[in-house]
Structure formats: C-alpha cells, structure tokens
N, C-alpha and C positions, 0 to 999 in steps of 0.2 A: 223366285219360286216360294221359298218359306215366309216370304214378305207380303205375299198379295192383300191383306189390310194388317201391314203392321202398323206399329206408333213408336215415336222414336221417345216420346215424353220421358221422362223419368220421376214427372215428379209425383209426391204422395197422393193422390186422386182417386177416389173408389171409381169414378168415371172411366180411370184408363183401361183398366181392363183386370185379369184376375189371374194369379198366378195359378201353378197347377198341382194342389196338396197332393192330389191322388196318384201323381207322377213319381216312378221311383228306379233306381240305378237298375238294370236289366241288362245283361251280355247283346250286345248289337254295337251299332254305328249311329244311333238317331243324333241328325243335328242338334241342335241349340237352337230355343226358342229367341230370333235375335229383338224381338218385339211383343206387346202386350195380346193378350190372345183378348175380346171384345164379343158377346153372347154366343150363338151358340150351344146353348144347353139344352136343347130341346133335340138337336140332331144330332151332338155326344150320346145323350141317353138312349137314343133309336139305335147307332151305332155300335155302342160299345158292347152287347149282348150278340148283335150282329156277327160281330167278328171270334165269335165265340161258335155261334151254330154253326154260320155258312163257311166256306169255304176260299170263296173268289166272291171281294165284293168290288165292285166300281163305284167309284168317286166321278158323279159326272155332273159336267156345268158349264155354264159361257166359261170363256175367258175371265181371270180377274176375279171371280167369285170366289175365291178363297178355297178350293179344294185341296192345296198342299197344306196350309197351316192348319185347316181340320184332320186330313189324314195324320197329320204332325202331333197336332195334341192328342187323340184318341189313340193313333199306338205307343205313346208315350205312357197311358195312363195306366196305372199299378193293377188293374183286369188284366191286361194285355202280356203280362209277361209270360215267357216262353223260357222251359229251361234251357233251351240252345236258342234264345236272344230274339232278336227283335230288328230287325236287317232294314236300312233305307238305300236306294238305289234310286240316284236321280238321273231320271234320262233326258233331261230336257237341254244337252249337251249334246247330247248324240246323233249325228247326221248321219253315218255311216250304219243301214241295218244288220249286218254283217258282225258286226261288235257287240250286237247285243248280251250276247251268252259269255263273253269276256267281260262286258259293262259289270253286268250281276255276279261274277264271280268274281272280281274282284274286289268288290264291295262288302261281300261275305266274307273274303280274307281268306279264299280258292286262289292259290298260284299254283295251278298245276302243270307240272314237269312233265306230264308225258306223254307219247304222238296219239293216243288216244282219243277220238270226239271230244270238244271239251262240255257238250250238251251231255254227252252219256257220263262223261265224269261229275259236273255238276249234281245229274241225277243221282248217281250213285252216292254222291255223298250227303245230298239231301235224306237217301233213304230209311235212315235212320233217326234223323231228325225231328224235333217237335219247335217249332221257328214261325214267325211270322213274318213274313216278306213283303217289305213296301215296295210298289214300285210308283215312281211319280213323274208324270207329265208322258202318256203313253199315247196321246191322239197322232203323233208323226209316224209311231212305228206298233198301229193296232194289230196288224195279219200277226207280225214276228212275235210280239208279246202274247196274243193271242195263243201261238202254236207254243213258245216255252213253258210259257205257264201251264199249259194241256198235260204237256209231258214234268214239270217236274209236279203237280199236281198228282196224277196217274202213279209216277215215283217213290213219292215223300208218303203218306197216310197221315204224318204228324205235320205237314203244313199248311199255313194259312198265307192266302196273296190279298193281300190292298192293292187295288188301281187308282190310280186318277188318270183321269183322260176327256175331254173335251165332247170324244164318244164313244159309245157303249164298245166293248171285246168282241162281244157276242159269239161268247166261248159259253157249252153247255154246261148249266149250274150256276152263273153270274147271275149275282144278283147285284141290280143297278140301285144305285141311292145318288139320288138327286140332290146335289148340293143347291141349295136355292138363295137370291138374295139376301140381305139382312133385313130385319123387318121395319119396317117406316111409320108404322103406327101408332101417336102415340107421342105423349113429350117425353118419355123414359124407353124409345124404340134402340134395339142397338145399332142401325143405323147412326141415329144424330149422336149416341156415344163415342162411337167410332168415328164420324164425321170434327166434333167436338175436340176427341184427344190428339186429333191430325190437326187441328186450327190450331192449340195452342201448341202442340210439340212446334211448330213451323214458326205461330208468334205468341209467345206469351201472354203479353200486355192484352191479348185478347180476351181474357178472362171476363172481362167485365158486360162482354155479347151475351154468353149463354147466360148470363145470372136476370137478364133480362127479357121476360116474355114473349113483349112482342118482339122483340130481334131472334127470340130462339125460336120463337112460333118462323119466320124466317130460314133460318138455318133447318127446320124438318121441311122447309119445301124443299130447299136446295137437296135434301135428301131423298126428298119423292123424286124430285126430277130426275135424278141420278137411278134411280129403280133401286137403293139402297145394294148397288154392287162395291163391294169394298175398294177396288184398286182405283173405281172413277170418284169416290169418296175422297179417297186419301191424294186424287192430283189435284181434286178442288179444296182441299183444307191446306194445303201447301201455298195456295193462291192468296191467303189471308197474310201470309207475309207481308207482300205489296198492297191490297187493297182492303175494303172494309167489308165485312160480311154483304151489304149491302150493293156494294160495286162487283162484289164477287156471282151474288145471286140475278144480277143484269145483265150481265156478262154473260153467264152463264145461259141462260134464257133467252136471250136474243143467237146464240150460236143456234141452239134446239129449233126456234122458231124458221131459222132460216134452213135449216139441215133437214128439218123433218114436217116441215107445215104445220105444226103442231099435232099431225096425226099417229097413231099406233098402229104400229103392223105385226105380222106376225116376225117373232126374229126380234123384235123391239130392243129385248135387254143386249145382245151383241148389239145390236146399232147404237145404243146408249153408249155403251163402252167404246166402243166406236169413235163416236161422234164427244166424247169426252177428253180421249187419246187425241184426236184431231185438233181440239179449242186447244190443249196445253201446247201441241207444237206448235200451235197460231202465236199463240203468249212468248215464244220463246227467240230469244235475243237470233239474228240470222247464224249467229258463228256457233250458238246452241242447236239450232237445229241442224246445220250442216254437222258437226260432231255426232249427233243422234244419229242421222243417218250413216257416218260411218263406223259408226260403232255397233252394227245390226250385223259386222260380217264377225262379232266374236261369237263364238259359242260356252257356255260356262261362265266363269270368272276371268277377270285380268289384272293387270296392276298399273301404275300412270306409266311407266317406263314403255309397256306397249301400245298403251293409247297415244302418246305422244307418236309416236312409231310410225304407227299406220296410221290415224286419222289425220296425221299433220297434213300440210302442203296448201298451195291457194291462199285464201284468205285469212287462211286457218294457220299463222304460227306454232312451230312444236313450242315453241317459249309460253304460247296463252294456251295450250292443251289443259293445264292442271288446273287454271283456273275457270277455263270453259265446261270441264268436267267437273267440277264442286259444283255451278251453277246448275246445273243437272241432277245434281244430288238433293238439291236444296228444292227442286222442283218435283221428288219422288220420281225424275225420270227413271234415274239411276241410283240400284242401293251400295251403301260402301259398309265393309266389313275391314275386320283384323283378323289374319289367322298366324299361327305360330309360324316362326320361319320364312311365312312368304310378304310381311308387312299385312299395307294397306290393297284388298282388293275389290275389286268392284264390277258391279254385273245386271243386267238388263233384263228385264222381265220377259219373258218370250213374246207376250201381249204387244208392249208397247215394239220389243226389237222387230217382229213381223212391221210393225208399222213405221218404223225408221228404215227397212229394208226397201218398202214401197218405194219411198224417196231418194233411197238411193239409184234404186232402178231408173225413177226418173232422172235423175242426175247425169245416170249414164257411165257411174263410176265405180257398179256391180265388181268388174273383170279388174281394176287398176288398184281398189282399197284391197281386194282379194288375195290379188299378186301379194302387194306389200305387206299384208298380214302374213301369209306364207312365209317369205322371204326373212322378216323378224324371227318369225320362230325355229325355220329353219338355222340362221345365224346363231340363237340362240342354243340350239343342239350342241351346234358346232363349240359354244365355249364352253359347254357342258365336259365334253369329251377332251379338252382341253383340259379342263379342272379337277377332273375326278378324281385320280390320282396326285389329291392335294390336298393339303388342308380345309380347302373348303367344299370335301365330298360330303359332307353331312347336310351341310346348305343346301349343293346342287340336289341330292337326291330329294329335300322337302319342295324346293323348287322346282324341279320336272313334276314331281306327284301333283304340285298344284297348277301344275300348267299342261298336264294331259289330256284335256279337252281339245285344247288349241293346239298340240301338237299334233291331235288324232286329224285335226279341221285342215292343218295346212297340210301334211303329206297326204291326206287324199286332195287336195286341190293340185299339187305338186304331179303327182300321179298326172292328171291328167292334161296338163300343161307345160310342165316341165321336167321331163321322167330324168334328166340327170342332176337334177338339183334333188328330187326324192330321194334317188339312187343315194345320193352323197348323207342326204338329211338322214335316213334308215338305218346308214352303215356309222355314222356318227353316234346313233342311240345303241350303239350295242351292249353298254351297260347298261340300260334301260332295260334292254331286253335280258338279257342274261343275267345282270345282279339283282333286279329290282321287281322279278316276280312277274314278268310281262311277257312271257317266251310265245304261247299260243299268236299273240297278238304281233309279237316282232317277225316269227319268223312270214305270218303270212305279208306283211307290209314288206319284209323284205323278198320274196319270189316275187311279189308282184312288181316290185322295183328292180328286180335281175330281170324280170323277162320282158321290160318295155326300156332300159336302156343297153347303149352298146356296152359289150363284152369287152370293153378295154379301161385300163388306166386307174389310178389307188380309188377312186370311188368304187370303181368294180370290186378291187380286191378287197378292199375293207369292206363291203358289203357282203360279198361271198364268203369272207373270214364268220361276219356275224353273222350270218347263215348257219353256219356250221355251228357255232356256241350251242346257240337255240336247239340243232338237231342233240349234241349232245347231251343237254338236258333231258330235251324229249326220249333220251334212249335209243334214238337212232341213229347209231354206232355206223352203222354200215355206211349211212347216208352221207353225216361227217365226215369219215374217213375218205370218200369220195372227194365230197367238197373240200376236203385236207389237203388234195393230192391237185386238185385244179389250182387252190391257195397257193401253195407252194412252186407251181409253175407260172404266178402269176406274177407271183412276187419277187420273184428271178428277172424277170425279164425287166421289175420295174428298179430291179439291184437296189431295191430297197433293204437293208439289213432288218429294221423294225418289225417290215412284214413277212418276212422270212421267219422271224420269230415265233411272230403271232401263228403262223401257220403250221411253224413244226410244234408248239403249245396244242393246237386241235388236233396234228397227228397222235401225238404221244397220248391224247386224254382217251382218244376213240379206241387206240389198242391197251389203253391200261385198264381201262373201268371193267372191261370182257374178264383181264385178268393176263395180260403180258407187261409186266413190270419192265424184264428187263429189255424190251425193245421201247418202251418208253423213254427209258432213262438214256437208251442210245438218241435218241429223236430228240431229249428237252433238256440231256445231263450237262452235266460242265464242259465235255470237249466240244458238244455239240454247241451249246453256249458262243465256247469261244471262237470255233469256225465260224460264226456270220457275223460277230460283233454288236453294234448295237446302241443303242442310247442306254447307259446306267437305271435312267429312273423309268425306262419306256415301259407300257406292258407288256411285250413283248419278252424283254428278257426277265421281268418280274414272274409273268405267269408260266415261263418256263423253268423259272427255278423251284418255285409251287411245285411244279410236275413231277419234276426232277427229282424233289427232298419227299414227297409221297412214294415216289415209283421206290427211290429207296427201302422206306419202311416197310415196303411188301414184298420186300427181295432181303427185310430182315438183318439190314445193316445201318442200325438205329444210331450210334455215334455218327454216323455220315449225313445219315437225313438230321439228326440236330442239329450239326453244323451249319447245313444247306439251309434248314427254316429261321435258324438264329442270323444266319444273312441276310435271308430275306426279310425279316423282322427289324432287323435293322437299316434297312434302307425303304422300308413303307414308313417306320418311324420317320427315318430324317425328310421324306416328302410328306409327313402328315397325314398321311391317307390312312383309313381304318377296315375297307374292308377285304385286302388282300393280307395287311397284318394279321385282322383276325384268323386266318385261312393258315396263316403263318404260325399260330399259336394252336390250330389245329392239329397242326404236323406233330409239333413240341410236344403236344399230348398224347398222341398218338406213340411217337417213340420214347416218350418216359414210361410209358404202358407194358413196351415192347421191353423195356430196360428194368422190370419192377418196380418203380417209381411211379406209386400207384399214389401220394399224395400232392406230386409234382404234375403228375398228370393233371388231376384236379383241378390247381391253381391256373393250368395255362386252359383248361377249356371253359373255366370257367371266366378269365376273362375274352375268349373267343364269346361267351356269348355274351357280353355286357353289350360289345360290339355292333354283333350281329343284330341286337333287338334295336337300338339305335337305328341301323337302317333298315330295318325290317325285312331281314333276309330269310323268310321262310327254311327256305334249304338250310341255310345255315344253322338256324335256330335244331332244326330235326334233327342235323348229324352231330350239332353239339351235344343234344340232350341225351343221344346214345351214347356219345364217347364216354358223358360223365357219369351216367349210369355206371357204365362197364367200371371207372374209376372210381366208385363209392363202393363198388361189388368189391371190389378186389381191395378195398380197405374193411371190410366187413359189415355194411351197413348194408342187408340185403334189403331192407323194406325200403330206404328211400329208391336204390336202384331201382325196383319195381315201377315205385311211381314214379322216375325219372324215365320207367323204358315206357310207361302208359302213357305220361304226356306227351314223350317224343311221338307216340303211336298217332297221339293228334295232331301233333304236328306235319307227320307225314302224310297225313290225309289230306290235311290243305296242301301240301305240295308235291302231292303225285306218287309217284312208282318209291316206294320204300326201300331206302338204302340205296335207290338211281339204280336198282339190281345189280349193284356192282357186290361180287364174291368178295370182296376183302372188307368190305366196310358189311353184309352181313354176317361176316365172321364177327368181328368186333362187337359186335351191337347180340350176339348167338351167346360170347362167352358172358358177355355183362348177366344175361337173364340165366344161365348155368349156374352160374355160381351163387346170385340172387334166390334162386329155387335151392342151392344146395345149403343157403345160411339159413332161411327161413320157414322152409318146405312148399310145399305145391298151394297149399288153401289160401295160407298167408302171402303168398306171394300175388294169385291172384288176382285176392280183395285189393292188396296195393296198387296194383297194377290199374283196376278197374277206377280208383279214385285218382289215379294220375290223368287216366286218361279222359275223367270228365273234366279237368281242367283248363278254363279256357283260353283260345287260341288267336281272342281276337286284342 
C-alpha cells in the first residue's frame, strides 16, 4: 500500500527522492514513510489547499499509481494538522464489509464498551471533533464507505475524509482528484527518477547507465513504455539485477509487442500495469510463482512462520519457503518490513495479490491454501489463549494486534466451512475480545459461531462463557447473566472444575456491577472457590478471586479485599502475566482508599497503570485514572485530580459507557471530583479539568 513506488536506495542521491521538511509530529496514527517519496509537487500543491476547503476528497487511479503514498505525504504535511489528529485507516485488508465501522474505530483508538450501534457511537464521538480521517484502498468496499462517511460527515462539522479508491464514492460534495501517472517527459521526468532509484537500489554497480546519454535516453523509453505508473517502474528496475538496461528494455518490448500489438486502447494504463505484472511472473523462478499465487489468500501483513505454513507443500518445500520469499522481495513482488514485537513482516500489494489470486484459481488450490491458512491461524489463537496468562502476554497481545487481519480472514472462512473449528477459534480469542478492546467485533463473531455450531461440548462452552464477557462490558447485565446461568449448566455436565469457574466469575460480575456485592461474593468468594476446585493458575479461579476481593471492597471490608488482591497479586506475579495483576493492584487501591491510605492508594494505581498502558487496556487506563484522581484529591492536590478526572473523561470516551455505569465505581470517581472542587473551588477546578481532558488518548 504505502510502497506503490517506493525505493529501497539509501544512498546520498538528490535523484532519490526528497524528504518531507514540512511534515511535523500531529496527534493520529500515520504510518512511516518506508521509502523515498519521487515528484509529485504539482499535485501536493493542488492538494494540500484542497483538503483544507472541501470536505471529502477522493484519490482516484489505476492500480499502482501511487494514490497511498500521496494521500501519505499530503496528510502528513505540517498544513494538515488537526488539533484532534490526523487518523490513517487501511482497508485494503478487509474482506469482511460488516467490519467496516470497527475497522475505523479502532484505528482512531474507539474501543467502545457499550451495546450501543457502534456507527452512532463512532458518530457521537466524532462530534465534537476537528480530525482528518484517511481512509485508504476503498474500491472493494465503495457502497459501505460511501454510507459511513455520509453519516460521520453529517455528524462531526470539524471533519475532514481522504479516500483512495480505484473509483469514485460518489457521495454528494466529493470531490474527485485524479491521481495520474509520473511524468515521462523529458531527461529530468520523475518517471526515469523513480525508474533510476529502483535500478540502483536493486543494482548498484549500475550507476554507470544513467550517467550516460544514450543509455539513459534508453531507460526514458523503458519509462514511456511503462506509461510512467510507479509500481510497473519499480518491477522493471528490480529486473536490472539480472540483466542489463538493455536486455531489460527488449524484454520488455517484445512482451508489449506480443500482449498488445503494439496498439493503444482505451483502459491502456490498467492493461500496462497489467501486462507489466504478467512479464515479472513470466521472469519468475516456477517455485516463485507458485509461492506468489499462494500467498494472494493473505490479507494485510505476515510473517515467514505463516508463509512456510500455508504456502508449503508440493514442490514447494516449508525448508525453501524463506528463501523463495526473499526472492520475491528482491523482485518488488513482495515488501518486507520490521515492526516492534512482531519481527520481520511481509505483505503483497493488492495489485500484483489480485493477480497471484488469478493463478491460483487456475491451480485449482483456491479452497485447500484457504483451509490451511485458516487452520494456521486458528492454531495459532489457540496458543495464544494458552499463553496469556504468562509471561509472554505482552508478546501475545503485540502479536494478535499484528495478525488481526488474518485472524478477521480465517474465522470468516471458518464460519463458512467449518463452524466448529470457528466455534473453537472465537471462544479461544476471548481475551482478544474482552481484554484488548475488541468486544463489538467478538461478540458478533461469536453469535454467529453459537448459532451455526452444535450446542454441545467446551468449545460451546467456552464460546458461550466469551459471549457473555463481551455482554458484560457492553453493559448487558441481563443478557450475561442469562448466558451465566446456560455457562454454568454447561460446564456441569462437562464436570469441568475450570469452567465452572469461569462461569460463576460472569455470574458474580453481572449481579455486582448493578450493585449486589454480597451475592457476588457468594458466587466468586472463597467457599465458593473452594467448592469446585480448580487449576491454581487457571482463569477461572484467578478471575474469581478479582471478583471476590472487589465484591469485598463494596461490602466495605477492606482488610479482607487486601488480602484477597495480595493473593491474587501474587500468583499473576509467579505466572508473569500483567494484566489481571494490574486488576489486582486495582483492588489494593481501591481498599487503601477505603482504609485512608490515600498515598498507598496512589502507589498501587499507579503501577495498575504502567501496566494497563503496556497493553493498551483502554478500560483500564479510564478506571485507573479515576481511582488516582480520587487518590491525589484525598492527599490535597485538588488541581491535578481535576486534570486526572478530565483525562480519564477522555479516556472513557474512547471506551464507552463511563464508569461501565456500575454505582460503586461512580461513587469513587463522585468523591475524587467533591473534594477536588472543595480544595480548589468550582472555576479552578474546571479550567483543570477542561486541560486534562484535551490530553491525548492516542
């Protein structure tokens, strides 16, 4: 996507391209420029004013023409900033149209909690907003972007939407801007730039072509012939690896000759790109192309552990996977990045994958690389849910985040194929869903995997159990406590101790949050505990003692809930795991609060959120920041409380229903601002308040 003519060069060259002065740090998400940006300036400058008057503008162009890396640099540049940020949302992952309004709200750093539309919440919180909103690669999913954008447009008055799309919205007030080829005109065109800084990033020692005329007069036909489209530039200046400009530009010309009679039609520049894409998979080794075409069922990014995975088998050794995918790289088939956490990943253009997909189809191995792509990532859930509760939950969580594309690709492939392996995969992500800011999205993945597999056996139950998580978030108590009472009937029969656990943990939360403590603590306390037994480090008895040592604190017998979270705290310590500990330091604070230990309180919520920001627990982050309000109130420092209760205020916006509307936690969060207004008065309080809460969230 942000590649479509990049250049991998690095070296000192005005030819490569030009950095970007006028780019400056702005609250959003924008990628990283992974490559040189190469002319250009003529449809920055038409642009950049643009995005200033209108409202909705579209980025529209063949394939390959570079309409991401220009939407990329222009809202990147220091015009463009927005005091609530500058937002990128890539859709050219998303299969599913259904996901769209979770896609973008996540992106904005929207995990909303609550059973509410999440298109009306989105809106509502755009509404106040002043944001520029990219969305890129929208020709799969025009009707639904079309209609969102409608409405948070309509919404928001302070925002602005970028498209890229292949073709126009044609949504009223779009204004379409024609991304058009590079220009070819010319021995200083930024075609043969761009063409130039691809020959030598691929081969160096090629320096010595361009510095000579007639070889460079050469290399600007190669550029004509190509209609000067970036992405079919950059697969023929890869080609100078192997061969010599000269062998490159016969080559090249005899494909044309034979593909197109040497005539021009209408459509020309897709048939170029076309017909460009075509010649590199002619050029490419047989075990290369067959890799290409299996690699067209990823969506997003991946890493070699899953390309070995799925595209193994046949001809195709898992042992020569890594090395048949570098050779791909080295071809601009495929680009490879680094990101923190997830290694090395790597990811296909949507251009050339449509066109690996063809060949698959001819293959005939659509249905079998699909299964097994599935199959991978479902397994991989599975070791997910294994892990979390360990040391290496800080890994998994950066590792699902980076592989939620491909998890969103296989369970709907699963859905309709294999509804009890979905079932299983769904009920497996329940910490996805419930810890990691996902709930809208898990619980519908999960209904639609309760109600296409059978009603029996722990995949049921453990799906039904994260059913229920999800509703509780969403605030529906009623619903949980339903699916609380089926949990526990199920998990009886299956005399599973585990999920007996797990299920009197969603009884207890659905009648505590309302505000019945002490039938909680009957349902998750210690006798209750000890009646079913258990696995020590399982979640089940972990998140029932969470329940257990809160239900306490609100029944006001704060040496007991200490004990209980200092348990619990210490056996998430001896598994490693961080974020039921932090939950655990919660409590701590909560009942040093309860106890006057108003600078003890402090210390443990504020390592609750060192925690929490680590995995980027939204919720978490919101009720930390009330609790430590309430804890700096009650040591006398009423102005940071302020701006401690104004940021949480933003925090709770990204994540839904304030305080979960649970009575005890706005009690908590009532007295912090009481006493904050009673140290510093009403005005002053505020002003503080109002500068917390523009503090950003992303």
């Amino acid at each position: 996507m942000f590649g479509e003519y990049s250049v991998n060069d690095h070296q000192a060259d005005p030819a490569r391209g030009k950095p970007a002065p006028e780019s400056v740090a702005v609250p959003g998400n924008l990628p990283p420029e992974t490559a040189s940006f190469i002319g250009r300036d003529g449809e920055l400058a038409r642009l950049r004013p643009l995005l200033r008057e209108r409202r909705l503008v579209t980025l529209t162009g063949v394939g390959g023409v570079g309409k991401s890396r220009l939407a990329l640099r222009a809202a990147a540049a220091r015009a463009q900033a927005r005091p609530d940020g500058v937002w990128w949302v890539d859709l050219s992952p998303l299969r599913a149209p259904g996901l769209l309004t979770t896609t973008v709200a996540h992106a904005i750093g929207l995990a909303d909690h609550s059973a509410h539309s999440l298109d009306e919440e989105l809106c509502a919180w755009m509404a106040d907003k002043e944001l520029l909103l990219v969305l890129d690669t929208c020709e799969h999913l025009v009707t639904e972007v079309r209609h969102l954008a409608g409405e948070l447009l309509q919404s928001a008055p302070g925002l602005t939407v970028l498209t890229t799309s292949r073709e126009r919205l044609g949504s009223p007030g779009e204004l379409v801007f024609e991304v058009r080829p590079l220009s070819t005109d010319g021995p200083d065109s930024e075609a043969l730039a761009l063409f130039r800084a691809r020959s030598l990033a691929a081969a160096p020692h090629r320096a010595a072509v361009f510095a000579d005329p007639a070889r460079a007069r050469i290399a600007a036909e190669v550029c004509r012939r190509l209609d000067g489209i970036p992405l079919a530039l950059e697969l023929a200046g890869a080609r100078l690896r192997r061969w010599t400009l000269e062998q490159t530009a016969r080559r090249l010309d005899a494909r044309f000759e034979v593909l197109t009679d040497g005539r021009r039609a209408p459509g020309h520049r897709h048939s170029t790109l076309r017909t460009a894409i075509g010649w590199s998979h002619e050029l490419c080794e047989p075990l290369e192309r067959l890799l290409w075409a299996r690699l067209s069922v990823f969506t997003g990014d991946f890493d070699v552990a899953a390309a070995r995975a799925v595209c193994s088998g046949g001809p195709l050794p898992a042992a020569r996977v890594e090395r048949v995918l570098e050779g791909l790289v080295a071809k601009s088939v495929v680009r490879r990045s680094e990101q923190r956490g997830a290694g090395a990943r790597y990811r296909i253009l949507d251009t050339i994958r449509e066109f690996g997909h063809d060949w698959l189809t001819e293959l005939g191995e659509v249905r079998s690389v699909a299964d097994r792509h599935a199959h991978w990532y479902a397994a991989l859930c599975g070791a997910a849910e294994r892990g979390w509760l360990g040391p290496g939950q800080v890994d998994w969580h950066r590792r699902m985040t980076a592989e939620h594309a491909q998890v969103r690709t296989a369970l709907e492939h699963l859905l309709g194929t294999d509804p009890r392996a979905a079932l299983e995969m769904a009920g497996d992500l329940w910490f996805y869903w419930f810890a990691c800011g996902h709930v809208h999205e898990g619980r519908a993945f999960l209904e639609r995997a309760l109600a296409g597999a059978p009603a029996t056996g722990a995949a049921h139950t453990q799906a039904l159990w994260a059913l229920g998580l999800t509703m509780l978030l969403q605030g529906d108590l009623a619903g949980a406590g339903e699916v609380a009472t089926r949990c526990v009937r199920a998990a009886a029969r299956l005399a599973d101790p585990e999920r007996e656990l797990r299920a009197a943990y969603l009884r207890a939360v659905a009648v505590m949050m309302p505000g019945d403590p002490a039938e909680a603590l009957e349902l998750a306390g210690p006798r209750a505990r000890a009646s079913h037994g258990g696995r020590p480090g399982g979640a089940g008895l972990l998140l029932c003692r969470l329940a257990g040592a809160y239900a306490l604190c609100d029944l006001g017998r704060f040496e007991e809930a200490t004990r209980e979270a200092e348990a619990l705290r210490a056996a998430c310590a001896e598994l490693g795991e961080r974020w039921l500990r932090a939950y655990a330091d919660y409590v701590l604070a909560v009942a040093a609060l309860g106890l006057g230990r108003h600078g003890e309180a402090a210390r443990h919520v504020r390592a609750m959120l060192s925690a929490k920001r680590l995995l980027g627990d939204r919720l978490g982050i919101a009720l930390g920041l009330d609790l430590l309000a309430t804890a700096v109130a009650g040591l006398g420092d009423g102005e940071l409380a302020a701006r401690l209760l104004g940021t949480g205020y933003a925090w709770w916006r990204t994540a839904g229903r304030p305080q979960m509307g649970s009575p005890s936690l706005t009690a908590l969060r009532d007295e912090g601002e009481r006493q904050a207004r009673a140290a510093i008065g009403d005005a002053a309080y505020e002003s503080a308040f109002l500068g917390g809460a523009a503090a950003p969230t992303g």
